[in-house]
N, C-alpha and C positions, 0 to 999 in steps of 0.2 A: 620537489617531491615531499619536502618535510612536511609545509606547508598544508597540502594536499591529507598527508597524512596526520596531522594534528587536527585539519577541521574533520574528515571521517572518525578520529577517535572522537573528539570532542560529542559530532553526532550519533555515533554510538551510544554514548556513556548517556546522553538526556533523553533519548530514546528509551533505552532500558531502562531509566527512571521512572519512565512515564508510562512501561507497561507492568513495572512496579507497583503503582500506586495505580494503577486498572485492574488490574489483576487479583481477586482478594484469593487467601487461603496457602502465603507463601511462607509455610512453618520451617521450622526445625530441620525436619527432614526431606522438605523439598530443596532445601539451600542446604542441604548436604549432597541431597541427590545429585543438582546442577553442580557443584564444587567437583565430585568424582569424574561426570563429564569435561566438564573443563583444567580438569590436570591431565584427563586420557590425550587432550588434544589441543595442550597449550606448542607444540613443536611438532617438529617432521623430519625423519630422514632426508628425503629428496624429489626432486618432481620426476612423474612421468605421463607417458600419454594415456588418453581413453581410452584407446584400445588395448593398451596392456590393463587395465582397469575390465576390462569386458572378458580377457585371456583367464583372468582372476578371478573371475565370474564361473569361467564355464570351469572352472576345475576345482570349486565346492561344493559343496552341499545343501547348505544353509547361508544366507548371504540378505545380512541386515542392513536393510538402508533406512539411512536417516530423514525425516520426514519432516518437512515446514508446511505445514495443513493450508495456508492462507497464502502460498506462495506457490504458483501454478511450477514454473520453472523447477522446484523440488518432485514434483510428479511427472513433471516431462521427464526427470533426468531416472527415474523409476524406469519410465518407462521405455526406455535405452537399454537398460542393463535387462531388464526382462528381453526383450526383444534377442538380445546377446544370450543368454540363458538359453533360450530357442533354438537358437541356430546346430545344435549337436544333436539335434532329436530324442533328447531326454526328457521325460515326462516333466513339468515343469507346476508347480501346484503357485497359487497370490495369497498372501496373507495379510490382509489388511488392519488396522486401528481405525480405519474409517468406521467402520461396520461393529457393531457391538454382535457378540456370537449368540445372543438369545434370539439375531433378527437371522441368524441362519438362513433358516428355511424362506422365508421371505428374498434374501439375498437368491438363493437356487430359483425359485421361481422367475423370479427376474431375469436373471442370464438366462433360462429355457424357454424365456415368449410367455408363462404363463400370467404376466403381470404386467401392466406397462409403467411410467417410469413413474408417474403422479405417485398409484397404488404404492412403489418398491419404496417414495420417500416420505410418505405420509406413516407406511409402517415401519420404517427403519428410523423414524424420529426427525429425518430431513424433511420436513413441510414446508411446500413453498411460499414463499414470502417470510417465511420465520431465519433466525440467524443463521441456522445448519444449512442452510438450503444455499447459503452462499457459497459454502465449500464443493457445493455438486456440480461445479463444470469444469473444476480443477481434477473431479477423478470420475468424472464418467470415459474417459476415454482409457479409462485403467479398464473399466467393467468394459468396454465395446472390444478393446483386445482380448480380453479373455474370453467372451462369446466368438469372436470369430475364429477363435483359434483351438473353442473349445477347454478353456484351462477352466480346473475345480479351483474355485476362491474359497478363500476362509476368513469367517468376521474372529479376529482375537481382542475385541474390546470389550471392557465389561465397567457398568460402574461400581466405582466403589471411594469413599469419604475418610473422614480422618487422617489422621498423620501417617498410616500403612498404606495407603492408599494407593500409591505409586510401586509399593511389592506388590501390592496383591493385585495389582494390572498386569503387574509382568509376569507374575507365577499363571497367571489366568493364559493368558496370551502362550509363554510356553507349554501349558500343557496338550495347548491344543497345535500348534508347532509339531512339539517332541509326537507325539502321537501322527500327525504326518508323514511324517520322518520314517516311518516305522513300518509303513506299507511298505507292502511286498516286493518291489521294483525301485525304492530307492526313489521318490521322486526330488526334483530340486527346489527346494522352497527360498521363496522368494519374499522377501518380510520388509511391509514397509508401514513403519511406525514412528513416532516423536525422536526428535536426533538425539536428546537427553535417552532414552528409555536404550537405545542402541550402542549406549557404552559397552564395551565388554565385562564391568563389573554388575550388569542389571539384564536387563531379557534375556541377552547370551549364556550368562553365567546361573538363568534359571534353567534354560531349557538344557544346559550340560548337566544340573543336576537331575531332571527330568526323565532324559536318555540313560544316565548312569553311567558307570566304569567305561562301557562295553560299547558305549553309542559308535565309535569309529566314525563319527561326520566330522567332515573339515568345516569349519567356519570361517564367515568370514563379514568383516563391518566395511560399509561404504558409508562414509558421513555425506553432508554436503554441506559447501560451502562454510567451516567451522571458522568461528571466530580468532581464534591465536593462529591457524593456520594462513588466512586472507590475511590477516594485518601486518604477519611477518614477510607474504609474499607484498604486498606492498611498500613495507618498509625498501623492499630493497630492489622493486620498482620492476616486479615481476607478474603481480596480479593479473594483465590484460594478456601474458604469454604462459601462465602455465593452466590446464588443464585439467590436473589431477596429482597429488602425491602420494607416496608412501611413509603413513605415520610411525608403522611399524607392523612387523609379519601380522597377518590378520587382521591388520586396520587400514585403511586407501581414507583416500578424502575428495570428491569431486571438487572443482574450484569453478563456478559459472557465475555467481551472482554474491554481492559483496552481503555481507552480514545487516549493513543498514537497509538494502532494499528487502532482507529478509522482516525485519522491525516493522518495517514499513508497509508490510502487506500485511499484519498482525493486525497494526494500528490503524488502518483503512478500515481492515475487515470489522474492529471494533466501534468507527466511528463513520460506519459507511450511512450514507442518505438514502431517502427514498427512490427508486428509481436511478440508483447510481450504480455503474458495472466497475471494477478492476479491469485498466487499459494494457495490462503487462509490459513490465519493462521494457521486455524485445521488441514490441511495438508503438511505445509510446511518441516516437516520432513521426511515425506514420499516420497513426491516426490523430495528433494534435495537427498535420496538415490538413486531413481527411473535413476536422471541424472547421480549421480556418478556411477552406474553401465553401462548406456548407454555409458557414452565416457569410460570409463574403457576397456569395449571391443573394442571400436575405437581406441583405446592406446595399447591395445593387455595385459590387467593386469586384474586379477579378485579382484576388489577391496574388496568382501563382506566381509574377516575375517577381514579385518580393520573399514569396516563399523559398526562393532561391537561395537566397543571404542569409534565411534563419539556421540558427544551430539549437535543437531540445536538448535538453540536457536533466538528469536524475541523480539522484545518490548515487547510482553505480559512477558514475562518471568521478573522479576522486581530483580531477586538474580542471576540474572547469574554472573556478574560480580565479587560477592563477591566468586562463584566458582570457578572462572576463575585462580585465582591466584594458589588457591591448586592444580586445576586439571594439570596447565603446569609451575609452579614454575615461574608466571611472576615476575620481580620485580614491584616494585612503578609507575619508570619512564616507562614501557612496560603497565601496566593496566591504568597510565593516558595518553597513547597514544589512546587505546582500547577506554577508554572512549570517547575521544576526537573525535574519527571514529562512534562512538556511537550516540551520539550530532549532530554529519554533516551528520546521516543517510548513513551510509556507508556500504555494507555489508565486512566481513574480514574469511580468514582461520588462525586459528592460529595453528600452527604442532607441536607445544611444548604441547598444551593444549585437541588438539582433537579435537577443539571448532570450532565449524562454526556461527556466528552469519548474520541473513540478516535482513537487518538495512531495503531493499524492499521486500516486498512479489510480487515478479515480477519474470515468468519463467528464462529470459537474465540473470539477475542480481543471480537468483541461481545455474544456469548453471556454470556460472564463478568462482564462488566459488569450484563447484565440478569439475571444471576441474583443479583447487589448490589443492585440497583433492587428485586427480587421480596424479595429479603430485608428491606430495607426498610419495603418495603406491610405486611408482618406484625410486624414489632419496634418501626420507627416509630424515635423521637429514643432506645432501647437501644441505636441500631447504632450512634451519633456522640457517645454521653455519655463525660465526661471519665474520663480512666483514669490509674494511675499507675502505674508500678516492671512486676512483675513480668505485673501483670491485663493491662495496656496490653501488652504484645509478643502475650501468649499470645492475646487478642484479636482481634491484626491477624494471627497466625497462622489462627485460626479462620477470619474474615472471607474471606483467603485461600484457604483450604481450599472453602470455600463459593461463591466466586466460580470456582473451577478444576473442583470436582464439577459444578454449574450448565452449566460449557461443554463438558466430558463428556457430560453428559446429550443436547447438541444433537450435538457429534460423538463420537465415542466412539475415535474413530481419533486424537486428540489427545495429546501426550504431554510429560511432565517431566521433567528430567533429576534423574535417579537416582542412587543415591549412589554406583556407580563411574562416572559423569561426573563427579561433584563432587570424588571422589578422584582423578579426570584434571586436574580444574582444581586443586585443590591443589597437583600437579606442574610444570604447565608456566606458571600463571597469576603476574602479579607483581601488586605494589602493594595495590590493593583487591579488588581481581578474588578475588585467594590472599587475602584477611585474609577475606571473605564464607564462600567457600568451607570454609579452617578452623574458623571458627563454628558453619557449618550440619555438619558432621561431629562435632565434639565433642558440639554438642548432642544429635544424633540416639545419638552412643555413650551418653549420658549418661543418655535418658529410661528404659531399661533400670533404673536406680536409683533412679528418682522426682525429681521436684520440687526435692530437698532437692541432689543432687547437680547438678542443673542450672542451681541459683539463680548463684552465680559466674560460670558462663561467659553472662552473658545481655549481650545491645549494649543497656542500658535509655537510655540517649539516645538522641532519635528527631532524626532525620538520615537520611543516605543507608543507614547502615551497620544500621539499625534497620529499615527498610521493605526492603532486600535482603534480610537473611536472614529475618526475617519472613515474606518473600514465599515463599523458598525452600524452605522449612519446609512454609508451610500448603499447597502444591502438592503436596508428597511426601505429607502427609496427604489430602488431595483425589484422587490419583490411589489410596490406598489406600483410601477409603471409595466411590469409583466399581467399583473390582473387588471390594468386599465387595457392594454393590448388584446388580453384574453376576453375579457367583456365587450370589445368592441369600440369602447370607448377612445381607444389611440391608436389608428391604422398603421399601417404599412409605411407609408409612405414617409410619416412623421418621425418613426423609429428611423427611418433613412436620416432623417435632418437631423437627431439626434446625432449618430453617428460622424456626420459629418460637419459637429458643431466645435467651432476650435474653443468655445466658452471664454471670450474675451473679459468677460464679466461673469467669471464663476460667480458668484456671491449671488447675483440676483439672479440666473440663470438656476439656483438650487432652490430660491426660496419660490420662482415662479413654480416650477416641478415641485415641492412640496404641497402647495397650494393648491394644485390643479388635480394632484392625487394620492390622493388622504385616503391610506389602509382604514379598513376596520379590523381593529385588532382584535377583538373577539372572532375575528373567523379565519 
């Protein structure tokens, strides 16, 4: 369990680095903001069930849930406790952060039929194909409960800049709260906003000044899934059995989904592709079979008796890794490579092990994997046999190529960066980032002369610097063998023998495929 728990914190901590340095506009007082949040719910009294969570529910008032926008599971679990709100026949009002309050009326329109959903997201800022539009199937089914059931929503977003920023969202947001609150009947509001903003020292503690001396509502905070809370129930090997706890009178904490897959669906959402969907957690074993039996057929293999053996696995999953070694007899230095891919969010097939891990919950990203898996069922221990010097890179180039065409095949709107990317990163990129980048530019000037001219410049230590460019390689190859396929130029049938090619002689086996299909990179 240490074990387990050292690589989730580890993953944690370059995670949150890396939405650090994505993230601009992290002042003063937002890293004070977060600081008050995470002292509210560095610990806990003790665990209890959802339903005492939902019991808790019905005998407030006001009842703040914490909200991860990019992480569907965070609005299923909203939509739990609303649901539980209901069951007493008290008028029950939603208060969303989704929804900025100047789109009010726009929002009413739409829950009454006067608008349909294009118009509700084009005027509420969510336009399709743009970034917001991504967050709209994580909370339409928040707006489909409250039309059927007739509940008044309320938009409490509003924007606003500078270092106040984050008060003057929350006073906005409570005034319009506290003034709910205030109808004649007492209705029960139900608030589900940012899990920072749901501390008790920030929206709760605007809207008590809002109501004044006199308000007499019980409050009450439901986080989800908080970071000191999960890693303590980990520590002591409790995560997968509790539920929910109590942090303290007026604060609960659901416990469903680990802190890293919350990161992780932030980081998808900010580096999602074209034509790419979020596979959710809950699902992602499901549907990584769903794809490896789709190209299985496109490959002409019935994968299902093998699908049998596989095990998916995600960041929620905190022991995979200590499995990993039994289930395909890795050694040391193969489990701190795994790791190591683990840490840089990388999804991997491993054929020794069975083991698929997706480091993304992102369709593209598990398509590629199961066209590794599909590759597999037809090559068998050719895809994982030992290699050396030159056979081994060109190899994992193919492999590459194979797992990238594979996710093509499932989207076709997916893409690589191309060699005036790479000669962008050459420019502005330092350290390793530029040493990758130069590789994969030399080689690719290089293959133009064959083999002979390319042997010199190859990374043949496999390390970090051997599976990057590697990678980057067999992607540019993969993206030119998908528009040979899509032109017409390389059938069906070929991609079949692809597939089922054990590549005896990688080497010449990449330079023939380079040769026969040359991108144009200007398009």
């Amino acid at each position: 369990m240490r074990d387990s728990l050292m690589l989730h914190l580890a993953l944690y901590r370059r995670q949150k680095a890396q939405i650090s340095r994505a993230v601009e506009g992290r002042s003063h007082a937002f890293r004070a903001y977060e600081e008050r949040y995470r002292k509210a719910t560095r610990c806990f009294e003790r665990a209890i069930t959802s339903s005492a969570v939902e019991a808790e529910v019905r005998r407030s008032d006001i009842v703040y849930v914490g909200d991860y926008h990019t992480l569907r599971q965070a609005q299923e679990g909203y939509l739990r406790l609303v649901r539980a709100a209901l069951s007493d026949g008290r008028r029950v009002v939603l208060a969303l952060e989704f929804i900025e309050g100047r789109h009010q009326k726009a929002l009413e329109a739409f829950l009454a039929g006067r608008c349909g959903e294009r118009t509700f997201l084009e005027r509420t800022g969510h336009l399709p194909g743009g970034q917001g539009s991504q967050l709209w199937p994580n909370f339409r089914p928040v707006l489909e409960l409250a039309r059927r059931e007739n509940l008044e929503v309320l938009a409490i977003d509003r924007r606003a800049g500078g270092p106040r920023s984050l008060e003057l969202r929350d006073r906005y947001a409570a005034s319009r709260i506290a003034a709910a609150a205030r109808e004649w009947d007492r209705p029960r509001l139900m608030v589900l906003m940012g899990q920072f903003h749901v501390a008790p020292a920030h929206l709760p503690a605007a809207v008590r000044v809002e109501l004044g001396p006199e308000g007499g509502r019980r409050h009450l905070v439901v986080y989800q899934s908080c970071e000191g809370v999960y890693f303590e129930l980990l520590r002591r090997g409790l995560a997968d059995r509790v539920e929910a706890v109590r942090i303290r009178d007026g604060e609960l904490c659901l416990v469903g989904t680990s802190p890293v897959v919350c990161q992780q669906s932030f980081l998808d959402y900010l580096e999602a592709e074209a034509g790419d969907e979020p596979l959710g957690d809950g699902g992602a074993g499901g549907r990584f079979r769903e794809l490896a039996e789709l190209l299985g057929r496109f490959a002409g293999v019935d994968v299902r008796p093998m699908l049998l053996e596989v095990e998916v696995c995600t960041a929620q999953d905190a022991t995979f890794l200590g499995r990993l070694g039994r289930r395909g007899g890795l050694s040391r230095g193969e489990l701190a490579q795994v790791r190591e891919q683990v840490l840089s969010r990388e999804s991997c097939y491993l054929p020794r092990a069975r083991t698929v891990y997706l480091g993304s919950l992102s369709l593209s990203h598990a398509a590629e994997e199961a066209a590794h898996f599909v590759r597999h069922c037809l090559v068998g221990d050719a895809m994982d046999r030992p290699r050396k010097g030159s056979d081994a890179f060109y190899a994992a180039c193919l492999e590459e190529a194979l797992g990238f065409l594979g996710s093509k095949l499932v989207n076709p709107r997916r893409r690589c960066r191309d060699i005036e990317q790479w000669s962008r990163e050459l420019e502005v990129a330092k350290g390793e980032a530029r040493q990758i980048a130069a590789f994969i530019l030399a080689l690719k000037a290089a293959e133009a002369d064959g083999p002979k001219a390319a042997a010199e410049l190859l990374p043949l230590r496999k390390g970090r610097l051997f599976h990057a460019v590697s990678h980057g390689l067999g992607y540019l190859l993969g993206e030119a063998l998908y528009r040979a396929f899509d032109s017409g130029r390389l059938g069906r049938n070929r991609i079949r023998e692809l597939f089922r090619d054990p590549f005896s002689d990688a080497r010449a086996r990449y330079f023939e495929f380079t040769a026969r299909h040359r991108l144009r990179w200007s398009g």
